[in-house]
C-alpha positions in Angstrom: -2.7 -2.4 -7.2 0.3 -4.1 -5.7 3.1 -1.6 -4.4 7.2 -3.1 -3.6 7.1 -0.8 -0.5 10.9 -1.0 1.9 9.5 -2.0 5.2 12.6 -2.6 7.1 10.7 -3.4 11.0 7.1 -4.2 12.3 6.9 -0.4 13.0 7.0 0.2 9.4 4.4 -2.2 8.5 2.3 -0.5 11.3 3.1 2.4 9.9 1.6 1.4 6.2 -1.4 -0.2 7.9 -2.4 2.7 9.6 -1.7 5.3 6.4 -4.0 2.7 4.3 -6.4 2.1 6.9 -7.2 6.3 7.2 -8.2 6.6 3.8 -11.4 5.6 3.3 -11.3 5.0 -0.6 -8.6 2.7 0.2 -8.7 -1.2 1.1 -5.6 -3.4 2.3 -6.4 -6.7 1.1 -2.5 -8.1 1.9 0.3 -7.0 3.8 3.5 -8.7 3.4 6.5 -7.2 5.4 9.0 -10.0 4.6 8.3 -9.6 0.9 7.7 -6.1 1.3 5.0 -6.4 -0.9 1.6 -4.4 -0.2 -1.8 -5.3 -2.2 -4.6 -2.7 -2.4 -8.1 -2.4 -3.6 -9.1 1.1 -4.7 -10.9 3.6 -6.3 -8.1 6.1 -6.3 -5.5 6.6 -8.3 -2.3 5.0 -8.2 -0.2 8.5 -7.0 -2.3 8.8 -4.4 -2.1 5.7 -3.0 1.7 6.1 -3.5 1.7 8.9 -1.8 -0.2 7.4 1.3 2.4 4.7 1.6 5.1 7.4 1.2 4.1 9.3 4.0 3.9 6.0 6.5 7.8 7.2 6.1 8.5 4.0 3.4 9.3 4.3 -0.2 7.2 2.8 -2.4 6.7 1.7 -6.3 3.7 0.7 -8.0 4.2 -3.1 -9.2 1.1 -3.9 -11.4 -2.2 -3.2 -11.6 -5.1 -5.3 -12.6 -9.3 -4.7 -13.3 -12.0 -5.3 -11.6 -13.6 -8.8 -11.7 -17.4 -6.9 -12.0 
């Protein structure tokens, strides 16, 4: 899943590391602050992992999605 997420500092991209990072069905492959452009592997839905991003304190909007390669 890619996400547009507004991170305005390094805090904030701290911040979306650390919400990603705590959930365990969740895996960061990119984080691009000067894009603001997040890329995440996942089992979960897409809401949810909107909704982890949106509590780091940034909004966020899914971008696209794509399939597995397996």
């Amino acid at each position: 899943l890619e996400f547009a997420v507004q991170m305005s500092c390094h805090g904030c991209a701290d911040s979306v590391r650390a919400a990603l990072e705590a959930a365990p069905d969740v895996k960061l492959l990119e984080l691009r602050p000067q894009e603001q452009s997040v890329l995440v592997e996942t089992t979960a839905a897409a809401e949810r992992v909107r909704e982890l991003l949106e509590n780091s304190g940034c909004r966020a909007v899914l971008k696209g999605m794509g399939g597995s390669s397996d």
